[in-house]
C-alpha positions as protocol buffer text, in pm:
chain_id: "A"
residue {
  index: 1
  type: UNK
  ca { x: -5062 y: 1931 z: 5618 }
}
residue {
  index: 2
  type: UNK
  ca { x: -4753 y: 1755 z: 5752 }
}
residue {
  index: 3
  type: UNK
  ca { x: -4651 y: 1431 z: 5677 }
}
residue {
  index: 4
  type: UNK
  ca { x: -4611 y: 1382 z: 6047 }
}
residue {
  index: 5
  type: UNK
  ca { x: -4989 y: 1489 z: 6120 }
}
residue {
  index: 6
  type: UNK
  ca { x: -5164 y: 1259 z: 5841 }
}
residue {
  index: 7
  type: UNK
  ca { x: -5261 y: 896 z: 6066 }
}
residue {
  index: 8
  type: UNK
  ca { x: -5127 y: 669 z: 5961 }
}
residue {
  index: 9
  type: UNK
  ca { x: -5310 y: 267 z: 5986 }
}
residue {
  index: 10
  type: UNK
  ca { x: -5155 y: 75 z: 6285 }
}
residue {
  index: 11
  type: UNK
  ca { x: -5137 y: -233 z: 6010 }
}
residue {
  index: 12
  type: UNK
  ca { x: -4829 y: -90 z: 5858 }
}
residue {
  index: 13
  type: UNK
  ca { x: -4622 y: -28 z: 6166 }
}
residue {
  index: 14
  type: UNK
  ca { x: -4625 y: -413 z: 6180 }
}
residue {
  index: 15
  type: UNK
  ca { x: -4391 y: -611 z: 5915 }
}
residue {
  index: 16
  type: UNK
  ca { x: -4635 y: -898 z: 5830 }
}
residue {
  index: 17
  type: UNK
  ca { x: -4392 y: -1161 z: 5695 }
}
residue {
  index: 18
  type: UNK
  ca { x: -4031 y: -1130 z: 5841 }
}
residue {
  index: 19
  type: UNK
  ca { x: -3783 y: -1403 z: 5717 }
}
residue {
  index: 20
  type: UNK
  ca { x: -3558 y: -1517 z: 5953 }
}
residue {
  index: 21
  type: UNK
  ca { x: -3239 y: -1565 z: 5772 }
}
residue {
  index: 22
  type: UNK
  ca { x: -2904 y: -1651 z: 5914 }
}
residue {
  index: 23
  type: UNK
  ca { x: -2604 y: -1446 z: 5943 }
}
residue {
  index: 24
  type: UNK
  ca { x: -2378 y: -1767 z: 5735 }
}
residue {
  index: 25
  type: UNK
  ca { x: -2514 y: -1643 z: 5392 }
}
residue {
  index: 26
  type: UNK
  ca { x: -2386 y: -1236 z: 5479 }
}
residue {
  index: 27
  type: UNK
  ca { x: -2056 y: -1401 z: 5645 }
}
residue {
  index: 28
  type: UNK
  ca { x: -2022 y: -1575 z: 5318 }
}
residue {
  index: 29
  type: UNK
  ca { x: -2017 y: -1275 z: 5087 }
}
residue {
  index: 30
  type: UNK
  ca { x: -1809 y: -1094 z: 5333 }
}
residue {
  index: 31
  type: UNK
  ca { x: -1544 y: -1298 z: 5319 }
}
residue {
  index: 32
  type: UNK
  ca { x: -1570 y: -1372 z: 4953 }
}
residue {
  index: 33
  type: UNK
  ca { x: -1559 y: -991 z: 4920 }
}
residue {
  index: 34
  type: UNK
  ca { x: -1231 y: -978 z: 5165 }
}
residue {
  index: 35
  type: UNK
  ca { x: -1057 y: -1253 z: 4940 }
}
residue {
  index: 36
  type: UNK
  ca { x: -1163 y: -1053 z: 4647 }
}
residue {
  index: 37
  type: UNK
  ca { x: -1004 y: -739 z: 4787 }
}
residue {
  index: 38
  type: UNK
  ca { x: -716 y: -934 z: 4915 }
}
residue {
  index: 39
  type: UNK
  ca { x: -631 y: -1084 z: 4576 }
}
residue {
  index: 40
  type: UNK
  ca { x: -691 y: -714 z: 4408 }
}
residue {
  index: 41
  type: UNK
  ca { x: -447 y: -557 z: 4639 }
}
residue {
  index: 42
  type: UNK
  ca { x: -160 y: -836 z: 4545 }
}
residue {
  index: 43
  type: UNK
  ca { x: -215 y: -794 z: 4240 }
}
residue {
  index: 44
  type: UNK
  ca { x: -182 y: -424 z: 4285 }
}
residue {
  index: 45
  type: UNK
  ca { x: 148 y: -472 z: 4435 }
}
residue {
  index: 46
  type: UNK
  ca { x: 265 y: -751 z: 4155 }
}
residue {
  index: 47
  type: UNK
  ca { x: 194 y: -552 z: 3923 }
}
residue {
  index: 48
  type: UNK
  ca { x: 341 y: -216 z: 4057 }
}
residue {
  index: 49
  type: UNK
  ca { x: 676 y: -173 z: 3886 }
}
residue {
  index: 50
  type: UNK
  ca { x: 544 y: -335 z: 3543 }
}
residue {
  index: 51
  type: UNK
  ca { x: 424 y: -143 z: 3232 }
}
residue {
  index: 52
  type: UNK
  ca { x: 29 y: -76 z: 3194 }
}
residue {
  index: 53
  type: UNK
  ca { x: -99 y: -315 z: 2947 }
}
residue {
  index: 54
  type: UNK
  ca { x: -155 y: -70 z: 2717 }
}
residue {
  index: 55
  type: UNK
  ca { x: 266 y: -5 z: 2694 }
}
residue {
  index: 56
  type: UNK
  ca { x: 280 y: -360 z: 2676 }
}
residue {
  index: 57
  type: UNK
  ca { x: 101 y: -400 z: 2395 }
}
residue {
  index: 58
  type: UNK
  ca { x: 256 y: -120 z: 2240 }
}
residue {
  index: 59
  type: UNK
  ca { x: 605 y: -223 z: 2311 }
}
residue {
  index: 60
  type: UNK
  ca { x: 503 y: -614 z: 2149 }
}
residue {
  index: 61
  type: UNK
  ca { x: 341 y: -413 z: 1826 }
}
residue {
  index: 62
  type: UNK
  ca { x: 658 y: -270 z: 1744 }
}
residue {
  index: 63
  type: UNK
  ca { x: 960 y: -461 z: 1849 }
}
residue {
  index: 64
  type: UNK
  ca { x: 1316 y: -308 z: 1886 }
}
residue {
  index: 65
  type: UNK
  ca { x: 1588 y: -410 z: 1617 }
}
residue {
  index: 66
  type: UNK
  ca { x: 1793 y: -590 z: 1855 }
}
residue {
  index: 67
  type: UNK
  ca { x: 1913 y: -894 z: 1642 }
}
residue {
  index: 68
  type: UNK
  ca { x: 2034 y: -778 z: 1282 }
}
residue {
  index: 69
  type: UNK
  ca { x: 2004 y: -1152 z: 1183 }
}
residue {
  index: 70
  type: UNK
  ca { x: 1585 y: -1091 z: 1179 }
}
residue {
  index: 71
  type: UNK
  ca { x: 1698 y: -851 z: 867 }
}
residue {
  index: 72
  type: UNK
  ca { x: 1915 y: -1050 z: 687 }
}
residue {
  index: 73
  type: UNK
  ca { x: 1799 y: -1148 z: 344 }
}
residue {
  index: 74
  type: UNK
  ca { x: 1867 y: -1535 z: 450 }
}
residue {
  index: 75
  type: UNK
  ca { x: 1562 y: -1497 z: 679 }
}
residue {
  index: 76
  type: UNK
  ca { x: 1355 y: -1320 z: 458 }
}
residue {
  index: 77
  type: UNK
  ca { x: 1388 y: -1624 z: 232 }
}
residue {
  index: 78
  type: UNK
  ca { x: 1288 y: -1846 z: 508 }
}
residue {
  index: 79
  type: UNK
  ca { x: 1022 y: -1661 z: 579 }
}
residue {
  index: 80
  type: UNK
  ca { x: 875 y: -1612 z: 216 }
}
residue {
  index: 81
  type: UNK
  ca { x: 899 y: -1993 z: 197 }
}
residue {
  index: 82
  type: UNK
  ca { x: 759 y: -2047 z: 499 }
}
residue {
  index: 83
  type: UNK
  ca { x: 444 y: -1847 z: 406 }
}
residue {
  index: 84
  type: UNK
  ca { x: 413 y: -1985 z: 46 }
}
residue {
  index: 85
  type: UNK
  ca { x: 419 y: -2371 z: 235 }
}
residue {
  index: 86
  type: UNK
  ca { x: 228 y: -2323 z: 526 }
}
residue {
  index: 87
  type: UNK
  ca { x: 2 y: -1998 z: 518 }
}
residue {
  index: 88
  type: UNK
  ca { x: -100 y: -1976 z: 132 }
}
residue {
  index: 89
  type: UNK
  ca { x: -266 y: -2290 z: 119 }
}
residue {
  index: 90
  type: UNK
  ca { x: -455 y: -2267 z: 466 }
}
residue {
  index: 91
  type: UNK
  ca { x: -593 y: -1894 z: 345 }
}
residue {
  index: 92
  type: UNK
  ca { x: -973 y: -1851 z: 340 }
}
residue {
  index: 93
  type: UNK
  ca { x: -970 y: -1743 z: 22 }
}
residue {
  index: 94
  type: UNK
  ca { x: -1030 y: -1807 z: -365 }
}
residue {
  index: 95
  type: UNK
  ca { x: -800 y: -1962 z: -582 }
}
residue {
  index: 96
  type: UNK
  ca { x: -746 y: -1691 z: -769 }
}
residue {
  index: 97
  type: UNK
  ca { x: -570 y: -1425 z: -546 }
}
residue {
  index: 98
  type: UNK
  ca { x: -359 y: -1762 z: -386 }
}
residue {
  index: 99
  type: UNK
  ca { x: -246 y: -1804 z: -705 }
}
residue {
  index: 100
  type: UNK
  ca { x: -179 y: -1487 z: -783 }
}
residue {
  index: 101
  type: UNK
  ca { x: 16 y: -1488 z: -415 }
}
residue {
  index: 102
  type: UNK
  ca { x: 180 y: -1722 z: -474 }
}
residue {
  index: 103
  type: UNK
  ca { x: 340 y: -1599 z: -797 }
}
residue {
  index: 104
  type: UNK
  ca { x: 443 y: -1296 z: -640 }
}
residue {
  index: 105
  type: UNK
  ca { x: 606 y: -1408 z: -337 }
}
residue {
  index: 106
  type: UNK
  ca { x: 737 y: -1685 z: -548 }
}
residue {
  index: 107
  type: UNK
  ca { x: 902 y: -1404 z: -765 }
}
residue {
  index: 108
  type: UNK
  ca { x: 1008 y: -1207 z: -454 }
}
residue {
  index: 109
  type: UNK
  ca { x: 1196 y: -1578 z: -308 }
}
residue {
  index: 110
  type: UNK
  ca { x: 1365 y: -1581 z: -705 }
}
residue {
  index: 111
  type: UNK
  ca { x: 1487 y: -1237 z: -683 }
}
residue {
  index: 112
  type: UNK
  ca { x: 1576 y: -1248 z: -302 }
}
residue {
  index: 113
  type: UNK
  ca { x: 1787 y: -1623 z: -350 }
}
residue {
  index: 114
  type: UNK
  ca { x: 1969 y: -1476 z: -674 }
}
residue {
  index: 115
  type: UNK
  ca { x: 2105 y: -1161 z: -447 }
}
residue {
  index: 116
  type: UNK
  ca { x: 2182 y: -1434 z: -210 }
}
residue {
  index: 117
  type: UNK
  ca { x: 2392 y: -1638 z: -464 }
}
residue {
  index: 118
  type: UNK
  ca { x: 2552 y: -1307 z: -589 }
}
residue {
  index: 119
  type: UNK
  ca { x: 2679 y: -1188 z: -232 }
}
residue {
  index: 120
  type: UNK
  ca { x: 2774 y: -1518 z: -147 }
}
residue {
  index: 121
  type: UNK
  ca { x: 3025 y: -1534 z: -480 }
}
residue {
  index: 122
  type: UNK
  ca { x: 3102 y: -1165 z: -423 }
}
residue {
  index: 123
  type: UNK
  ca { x: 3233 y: -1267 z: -50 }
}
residue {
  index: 124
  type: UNK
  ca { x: 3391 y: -1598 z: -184 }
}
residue {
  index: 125
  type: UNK
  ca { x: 3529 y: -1403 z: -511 }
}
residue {
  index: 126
  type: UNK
  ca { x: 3965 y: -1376 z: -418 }
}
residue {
  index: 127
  type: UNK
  ca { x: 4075 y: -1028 z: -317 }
}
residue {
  index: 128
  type: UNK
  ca { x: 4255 y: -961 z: -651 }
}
residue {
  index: 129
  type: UNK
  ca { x: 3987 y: -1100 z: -837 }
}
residue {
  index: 130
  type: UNK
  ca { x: 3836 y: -802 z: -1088 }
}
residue {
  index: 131
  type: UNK
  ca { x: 3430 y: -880 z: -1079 }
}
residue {
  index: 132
  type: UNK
  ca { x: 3286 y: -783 z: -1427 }
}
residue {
  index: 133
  type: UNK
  ca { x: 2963 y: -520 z: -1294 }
}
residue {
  index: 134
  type: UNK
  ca { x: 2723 y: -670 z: -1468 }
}
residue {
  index: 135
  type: UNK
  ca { x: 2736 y: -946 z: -1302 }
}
residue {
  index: 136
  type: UNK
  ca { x: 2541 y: -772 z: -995 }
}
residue {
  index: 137
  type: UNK
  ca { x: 2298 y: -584 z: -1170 }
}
């Protein structure tokens, strides 16, 4: 038998209960949907001639060597101090490894500022002035 040839009940050719609604709520989401795809498209276009975000990130994970003052010991030493002030004693953890941190970094600034002090005399040393070697070791 066909699906065509099966009666069907004159009840369901009639909808029942047919809400009126008005065409301001489908206007609505149309043009919310137009902003949305107006906004998308600019910020297509902005967006164009930049880097994905995944180069970004990439490219701010492993800066270029641009500035050979970031490698000079001077700033290590600021930085070692900087992180035996500020970040040891805000760490989450127990005293024991922040002591034990803080010891070695602490060593690491002793060693770093002596090599300091010794190229600093080297550079201030006179031209003729014979420097006894173990002096710098």
């Amino acid at each position: 038998m066909k699906i065509t040839d099966r009666p069907i009940p004159d009840d369901r050719h009639r909808a029942t209960s047919v809400e009126v609604t008005s065409t301001r709520h489908a206007d609505r989401i149309a043009a919310r949907d137009e902003a949305f795809t107006r906004a998308a498209s600019k910020a297509r276009g902005r967006d164009a001639d930049r880097p994905a975000l995944a180069e970004r990130l990439d490219a701010l994970a492993s800066p270029e060597a641009n500035d050979a003052r970031s490698y000079d010991n001077q700033r290590s030493i600021e930085l070692l101090q900087h992180v035996i002030d500020s970040v040891l004693p805000s760490m989450d953890a127990d005293d024991d490894t922040v002591s034990t941190a803080r010891i070695i970094m602490g060593e690491e600034l002793d060693w770093r500022q002596a090599w300091e002090s010794r190229l600093t005399d080297a550079t201030l040393a006179p031209a003729g002035d014979d420097l006894d070697e173990e002096r710098f070791t």
